[in-house]
TITORLO-530172 format. One record per atom (N, C-alpha, C, O): residue number from 1; chain; atom name; x, y, z. Coordinates in steps of 0.001 Angstrom, whole numbers, plus 500000, padded with zeros to 6 digits. Each point is the difference from the previous one (the first is absolute). Layout:
N
   seq   mol   atom       c1       c2       c3
   NUM     A     CA        X        Y        Z
...
END
This chain:
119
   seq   mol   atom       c1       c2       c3
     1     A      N   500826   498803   500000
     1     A     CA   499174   501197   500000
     1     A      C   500862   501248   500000
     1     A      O   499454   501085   499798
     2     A      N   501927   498838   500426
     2     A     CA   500541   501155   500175
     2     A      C   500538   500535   498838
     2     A      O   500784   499455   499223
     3     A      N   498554   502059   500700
     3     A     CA   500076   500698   498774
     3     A      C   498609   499878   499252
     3     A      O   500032   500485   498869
     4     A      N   499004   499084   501438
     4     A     CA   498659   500171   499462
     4     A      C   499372   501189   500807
     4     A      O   498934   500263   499443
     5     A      N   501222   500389   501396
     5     A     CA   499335   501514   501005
     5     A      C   501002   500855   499936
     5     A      O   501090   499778   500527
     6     A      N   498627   501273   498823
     6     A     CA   500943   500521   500014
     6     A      C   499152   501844   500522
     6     A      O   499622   500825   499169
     7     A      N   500299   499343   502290
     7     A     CA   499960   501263   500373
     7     A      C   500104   501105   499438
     7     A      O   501119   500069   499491
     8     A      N   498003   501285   500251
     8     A     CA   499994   501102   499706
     8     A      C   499725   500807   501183
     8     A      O   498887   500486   500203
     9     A      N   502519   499732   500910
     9     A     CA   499813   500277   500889
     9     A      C   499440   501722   500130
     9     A      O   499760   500535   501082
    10     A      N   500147   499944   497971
    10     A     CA   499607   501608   499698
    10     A      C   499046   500029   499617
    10     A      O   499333   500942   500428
    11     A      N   500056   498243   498697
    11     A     CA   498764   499777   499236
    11     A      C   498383   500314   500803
    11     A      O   500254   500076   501202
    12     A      N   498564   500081   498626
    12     A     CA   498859   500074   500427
    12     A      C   499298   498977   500506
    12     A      O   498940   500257   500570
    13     A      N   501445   498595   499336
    13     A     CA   499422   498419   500346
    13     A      C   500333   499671   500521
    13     A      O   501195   499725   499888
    14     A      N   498095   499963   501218
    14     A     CA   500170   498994   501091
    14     A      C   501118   498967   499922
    14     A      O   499886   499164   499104
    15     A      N   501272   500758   501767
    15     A     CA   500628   499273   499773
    15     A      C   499080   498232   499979
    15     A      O   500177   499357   498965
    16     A      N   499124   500129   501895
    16     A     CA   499274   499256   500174
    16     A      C   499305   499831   498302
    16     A      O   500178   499001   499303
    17     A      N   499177   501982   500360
    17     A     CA   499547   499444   498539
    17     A      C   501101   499733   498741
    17     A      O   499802   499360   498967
    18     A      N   501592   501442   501527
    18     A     CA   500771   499535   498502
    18     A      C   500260   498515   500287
    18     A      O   499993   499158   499102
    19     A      N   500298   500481   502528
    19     A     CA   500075   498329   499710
    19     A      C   498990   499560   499666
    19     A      O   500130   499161   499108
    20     A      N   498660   501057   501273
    20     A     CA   498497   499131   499450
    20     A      C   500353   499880   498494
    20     A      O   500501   499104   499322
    21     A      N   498891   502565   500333
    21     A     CA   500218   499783   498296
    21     A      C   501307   499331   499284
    21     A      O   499850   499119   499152
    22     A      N   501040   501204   501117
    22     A     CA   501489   499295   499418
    22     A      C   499598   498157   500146
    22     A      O   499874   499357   498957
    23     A      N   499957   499944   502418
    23     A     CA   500071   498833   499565
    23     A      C   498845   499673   498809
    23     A      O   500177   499513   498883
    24     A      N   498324   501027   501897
    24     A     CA   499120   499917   499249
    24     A      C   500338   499901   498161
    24     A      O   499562   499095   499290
    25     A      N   501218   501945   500268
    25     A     CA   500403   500231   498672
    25     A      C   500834   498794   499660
    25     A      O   499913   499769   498794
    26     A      N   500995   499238   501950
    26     A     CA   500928   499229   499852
    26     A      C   498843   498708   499865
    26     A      O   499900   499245   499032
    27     A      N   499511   500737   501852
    27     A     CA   498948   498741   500026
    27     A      C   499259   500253   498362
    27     A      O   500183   499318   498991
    28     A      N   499157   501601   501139
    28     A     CA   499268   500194   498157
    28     A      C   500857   499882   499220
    28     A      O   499692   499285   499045
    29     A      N   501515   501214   500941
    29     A     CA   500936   500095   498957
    29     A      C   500663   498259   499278
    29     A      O   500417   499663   498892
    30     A      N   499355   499533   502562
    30     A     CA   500272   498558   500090
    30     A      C   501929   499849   500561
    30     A      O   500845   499162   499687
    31     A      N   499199   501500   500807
    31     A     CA   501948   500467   500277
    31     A      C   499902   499046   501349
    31     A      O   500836   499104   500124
    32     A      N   498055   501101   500976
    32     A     CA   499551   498939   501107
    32     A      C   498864   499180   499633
    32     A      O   498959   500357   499448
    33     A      N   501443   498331   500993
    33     A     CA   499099   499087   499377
    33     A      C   499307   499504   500819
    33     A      O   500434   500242   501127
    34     A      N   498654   499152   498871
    34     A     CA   499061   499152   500827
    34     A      C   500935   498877   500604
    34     A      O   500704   499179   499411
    35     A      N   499012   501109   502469
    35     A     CA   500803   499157   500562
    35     A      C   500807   500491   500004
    35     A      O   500678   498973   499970
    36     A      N   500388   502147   500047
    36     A     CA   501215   500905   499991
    36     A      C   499707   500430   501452
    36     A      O   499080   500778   500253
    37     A      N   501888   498590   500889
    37     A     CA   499829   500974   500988
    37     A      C   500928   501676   500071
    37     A      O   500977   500436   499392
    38     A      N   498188   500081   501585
    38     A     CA   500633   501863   500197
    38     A      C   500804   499587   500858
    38     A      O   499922   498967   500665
    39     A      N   500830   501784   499343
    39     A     CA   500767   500215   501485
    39     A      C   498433   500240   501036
    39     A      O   498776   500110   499927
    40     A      N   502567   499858   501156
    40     A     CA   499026   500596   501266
    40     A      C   499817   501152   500197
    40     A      O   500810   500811   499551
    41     A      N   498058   499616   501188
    41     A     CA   500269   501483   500002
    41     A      C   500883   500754   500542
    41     A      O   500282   501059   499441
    42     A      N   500474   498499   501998
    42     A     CA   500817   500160   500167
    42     A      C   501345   500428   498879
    42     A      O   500622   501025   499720
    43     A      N   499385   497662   499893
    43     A     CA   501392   500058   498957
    43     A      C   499896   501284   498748
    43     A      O   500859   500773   499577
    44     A      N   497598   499034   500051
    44     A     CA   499625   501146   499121
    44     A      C   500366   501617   500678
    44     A      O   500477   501061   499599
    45     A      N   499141   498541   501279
    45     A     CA   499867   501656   500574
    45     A      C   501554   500246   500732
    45     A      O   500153   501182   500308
    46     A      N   500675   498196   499927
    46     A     CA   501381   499867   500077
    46     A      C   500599   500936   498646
    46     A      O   500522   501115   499977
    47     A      N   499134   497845   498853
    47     A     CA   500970   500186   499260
    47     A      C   499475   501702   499126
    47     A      O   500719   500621   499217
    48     A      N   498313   499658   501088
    48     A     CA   499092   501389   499588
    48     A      C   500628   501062   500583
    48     A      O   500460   500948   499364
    49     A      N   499603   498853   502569
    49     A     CA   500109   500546   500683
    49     A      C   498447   500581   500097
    49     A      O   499657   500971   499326
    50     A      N   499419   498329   501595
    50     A     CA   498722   500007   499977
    50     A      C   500118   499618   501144
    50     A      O   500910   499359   500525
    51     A      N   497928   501130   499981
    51     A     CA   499299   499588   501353
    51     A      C   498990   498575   499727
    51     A      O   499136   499912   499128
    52     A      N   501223   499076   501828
    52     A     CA   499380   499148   499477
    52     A      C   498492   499754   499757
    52     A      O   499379   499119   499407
    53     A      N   500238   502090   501336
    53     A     CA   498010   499899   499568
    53     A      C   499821   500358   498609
    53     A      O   499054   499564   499344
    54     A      N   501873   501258   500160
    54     A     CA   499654   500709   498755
    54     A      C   500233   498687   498814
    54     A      O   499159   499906   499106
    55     A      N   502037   499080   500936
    55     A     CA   499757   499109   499255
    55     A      C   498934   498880   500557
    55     A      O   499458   499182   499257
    56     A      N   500390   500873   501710
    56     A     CA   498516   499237   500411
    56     A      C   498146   500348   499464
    56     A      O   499187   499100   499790
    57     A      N   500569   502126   500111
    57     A     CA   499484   500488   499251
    57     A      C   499857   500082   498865
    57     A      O   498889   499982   499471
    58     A      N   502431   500148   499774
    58     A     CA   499894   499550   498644
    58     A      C   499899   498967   499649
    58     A      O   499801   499776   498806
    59     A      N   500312   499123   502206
    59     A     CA   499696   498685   499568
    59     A      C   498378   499299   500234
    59     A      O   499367   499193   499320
    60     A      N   500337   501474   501873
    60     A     CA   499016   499938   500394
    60     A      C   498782   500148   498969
    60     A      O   498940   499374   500042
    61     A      N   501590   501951   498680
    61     A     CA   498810   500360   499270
    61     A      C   500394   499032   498564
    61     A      O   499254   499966   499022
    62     A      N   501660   499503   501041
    62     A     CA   500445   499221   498946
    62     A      C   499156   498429   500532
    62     A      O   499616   499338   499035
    63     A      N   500179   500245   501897
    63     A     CA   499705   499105   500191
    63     A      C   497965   500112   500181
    63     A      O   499304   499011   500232
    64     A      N   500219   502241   499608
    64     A     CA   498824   500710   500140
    64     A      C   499412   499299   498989
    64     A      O   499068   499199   500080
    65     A      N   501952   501401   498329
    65     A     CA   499677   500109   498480
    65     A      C   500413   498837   500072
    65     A      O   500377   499830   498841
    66     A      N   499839   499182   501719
    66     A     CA   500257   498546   499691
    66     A      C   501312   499437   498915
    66     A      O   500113   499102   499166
    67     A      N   500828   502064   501423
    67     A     CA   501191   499748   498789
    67     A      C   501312   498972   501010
    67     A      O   500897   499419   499389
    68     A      N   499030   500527   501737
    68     A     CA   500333   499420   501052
    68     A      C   499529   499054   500730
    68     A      O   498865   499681   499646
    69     A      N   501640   499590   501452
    69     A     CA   499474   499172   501006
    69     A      C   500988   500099   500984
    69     A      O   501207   499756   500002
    70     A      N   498177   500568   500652
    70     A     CA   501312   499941   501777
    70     A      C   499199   498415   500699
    70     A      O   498805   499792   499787
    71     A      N   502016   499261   500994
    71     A     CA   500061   499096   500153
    71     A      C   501036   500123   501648
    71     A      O   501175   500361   499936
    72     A      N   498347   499383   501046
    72     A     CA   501018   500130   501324
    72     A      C   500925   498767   499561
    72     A      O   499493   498878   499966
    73     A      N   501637   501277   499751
    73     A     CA   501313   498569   500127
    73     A      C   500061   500142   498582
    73     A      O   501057   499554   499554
    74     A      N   498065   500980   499467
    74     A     CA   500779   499833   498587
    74     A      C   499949   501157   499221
    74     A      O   500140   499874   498784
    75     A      N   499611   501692   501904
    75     A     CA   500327   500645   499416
    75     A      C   499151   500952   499216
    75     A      O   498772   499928   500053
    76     A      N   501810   500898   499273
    76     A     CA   498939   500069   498885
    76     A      C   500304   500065   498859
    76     A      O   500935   500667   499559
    77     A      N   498150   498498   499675
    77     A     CA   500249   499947   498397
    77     A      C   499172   500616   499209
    77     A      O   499198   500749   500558
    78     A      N   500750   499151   498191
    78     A     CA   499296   500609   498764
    78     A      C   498970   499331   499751
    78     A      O   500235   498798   499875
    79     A      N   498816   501470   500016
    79     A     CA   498684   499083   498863
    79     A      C   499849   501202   498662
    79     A      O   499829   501205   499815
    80     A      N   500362   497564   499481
    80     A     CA   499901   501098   498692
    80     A      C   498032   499778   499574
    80     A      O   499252   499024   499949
    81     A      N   500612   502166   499873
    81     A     CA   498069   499887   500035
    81     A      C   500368   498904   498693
    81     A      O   501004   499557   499443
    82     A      N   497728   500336   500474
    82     A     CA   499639   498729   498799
    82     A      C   499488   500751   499128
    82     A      O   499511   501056   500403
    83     A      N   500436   498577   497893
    83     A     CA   499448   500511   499379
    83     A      C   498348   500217   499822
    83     A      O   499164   499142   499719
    84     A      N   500661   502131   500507
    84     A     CA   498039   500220   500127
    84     A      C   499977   499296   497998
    84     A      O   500666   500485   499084
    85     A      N   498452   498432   500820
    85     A     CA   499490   499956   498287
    85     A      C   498967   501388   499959
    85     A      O   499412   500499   500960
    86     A      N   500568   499982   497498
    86     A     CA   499435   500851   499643
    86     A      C   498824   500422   500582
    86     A      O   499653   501026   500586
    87     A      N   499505   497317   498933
    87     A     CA   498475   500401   500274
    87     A      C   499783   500198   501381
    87     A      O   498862   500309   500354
    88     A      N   502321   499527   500759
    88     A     CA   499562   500369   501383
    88     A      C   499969   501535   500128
    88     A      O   499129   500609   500623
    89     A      N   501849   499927   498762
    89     A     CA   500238   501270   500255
    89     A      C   499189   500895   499071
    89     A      O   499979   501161   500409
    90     A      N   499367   498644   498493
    90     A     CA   498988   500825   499410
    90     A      C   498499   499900   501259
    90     A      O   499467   501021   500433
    91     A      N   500055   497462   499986
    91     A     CA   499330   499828   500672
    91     A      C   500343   500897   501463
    91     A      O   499015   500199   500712
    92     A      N   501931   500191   499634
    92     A     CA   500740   500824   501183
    92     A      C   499776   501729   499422
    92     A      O   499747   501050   500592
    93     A      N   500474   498618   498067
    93     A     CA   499887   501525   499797
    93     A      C   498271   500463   500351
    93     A      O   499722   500949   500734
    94     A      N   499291   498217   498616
    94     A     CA   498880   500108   499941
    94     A      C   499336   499954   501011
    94     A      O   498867   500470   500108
    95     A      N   501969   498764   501050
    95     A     CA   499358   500355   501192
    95     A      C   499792   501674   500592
    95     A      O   499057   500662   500434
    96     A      N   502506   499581   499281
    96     A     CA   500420   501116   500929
    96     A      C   499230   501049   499279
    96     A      O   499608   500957   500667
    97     A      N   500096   498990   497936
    97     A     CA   499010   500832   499203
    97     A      C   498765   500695   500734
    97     A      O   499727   501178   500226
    98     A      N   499505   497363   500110
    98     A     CA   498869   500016   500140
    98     A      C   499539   500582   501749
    98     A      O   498961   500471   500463
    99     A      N   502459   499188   500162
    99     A     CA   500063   499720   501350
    99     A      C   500188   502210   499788
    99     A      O   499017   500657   500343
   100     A      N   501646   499743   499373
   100     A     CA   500263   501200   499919
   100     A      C   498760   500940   499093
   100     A      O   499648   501072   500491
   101     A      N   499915   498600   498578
   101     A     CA   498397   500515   499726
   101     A      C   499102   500558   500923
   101     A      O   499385   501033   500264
   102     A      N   500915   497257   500287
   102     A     CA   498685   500085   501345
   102     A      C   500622   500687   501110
   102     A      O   499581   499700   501118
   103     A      N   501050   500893   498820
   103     A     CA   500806   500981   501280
   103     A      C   500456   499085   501169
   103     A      O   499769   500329   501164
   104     A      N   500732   498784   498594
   104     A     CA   500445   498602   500995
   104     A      C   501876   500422   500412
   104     A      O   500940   500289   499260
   105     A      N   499012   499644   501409
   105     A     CA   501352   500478   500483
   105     A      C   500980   498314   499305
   105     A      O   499472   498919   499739
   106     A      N   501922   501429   500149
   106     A     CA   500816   498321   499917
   106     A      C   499569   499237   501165
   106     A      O   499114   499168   499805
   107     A      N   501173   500915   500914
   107     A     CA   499457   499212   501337
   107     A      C   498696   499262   500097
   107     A      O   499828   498838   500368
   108     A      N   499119   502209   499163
   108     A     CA   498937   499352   499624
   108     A      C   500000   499383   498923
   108     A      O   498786   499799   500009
   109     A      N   501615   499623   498865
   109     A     CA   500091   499595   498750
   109     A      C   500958   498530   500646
   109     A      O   499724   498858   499630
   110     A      N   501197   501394   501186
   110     A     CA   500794   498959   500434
   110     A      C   499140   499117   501001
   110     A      O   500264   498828   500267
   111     A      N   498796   501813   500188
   111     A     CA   499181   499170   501036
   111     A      C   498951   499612   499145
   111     A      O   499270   499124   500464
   112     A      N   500430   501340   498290
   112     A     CA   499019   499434   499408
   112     A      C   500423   498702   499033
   112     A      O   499229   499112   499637
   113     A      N   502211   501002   500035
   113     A     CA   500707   498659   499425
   113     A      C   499876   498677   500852
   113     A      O   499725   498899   499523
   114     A      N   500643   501507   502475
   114     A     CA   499987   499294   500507
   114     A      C   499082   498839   500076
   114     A      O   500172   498797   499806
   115     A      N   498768   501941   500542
   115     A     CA   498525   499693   500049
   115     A      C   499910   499212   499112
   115     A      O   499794   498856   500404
   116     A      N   500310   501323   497908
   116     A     CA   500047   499245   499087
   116     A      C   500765   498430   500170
   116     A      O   499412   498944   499764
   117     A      N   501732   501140   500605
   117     A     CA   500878   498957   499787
   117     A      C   499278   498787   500443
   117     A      O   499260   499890   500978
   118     A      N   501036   499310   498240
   118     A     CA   499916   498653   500230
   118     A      C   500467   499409   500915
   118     A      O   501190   499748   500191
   119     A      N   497839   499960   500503
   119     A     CA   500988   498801   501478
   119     A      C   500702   498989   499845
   119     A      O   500492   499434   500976
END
């Protein structure tokens, strides 16, 4: 991992989000692969010179968007999302369409998927 974060310590962004976004970009990009463990946060925030909540956080929201998995004894690794097929994501678009028409907040549109799902 070292040399994939690379700090803009002057910059406007949260140090916490350039690691989110940076691995995030490495995971899409395919540079970390599924099953690739991170360092620790510790070690991350060592080699940054970071406080270790701030790379905890960024991992924390990496593991939110499901681009991660923290595991106590193994760490954390990458899940690379799976490919959405087309017709899910036009069907996704058409939700959020309809869900937003009707003045439905995301949340509500996400609770209305729920509801839907198949047990």
């Amino acid at each position: 991992m070292t040399g994939l974060v690379a700090l803009d310590a002057g910059g406007r962004v949260p140090p916490f989000e350039q690691v989110r976004s940076q691995i995030a970009a490495q995971i899409a990009a395919g540079y970390l692969v599924d099953g690739e463990r991170l360092p620790s946060v510790r070690a991350l925030a060592e080699e940054l010179g970071l406080a270790a909540g701030t790379v905890a956080k960024a991992y924390q929201l990496l593991e939110e968007a499901g681009l991660v998995h923290t595991a106590r004894g193994a760490g954390t690794r990458v899940v690379r999302p799976a490919e959405v097929p087309d017709g899910v994501t036009e069907a996704a678009r058409a939700l959020a369409a309809a869900a937003h028409d009707a003045g439905l907040s995301a949340d509500q549109a996400a609770a209305a998927l729920r509801e839907a799902w198949p047990a």
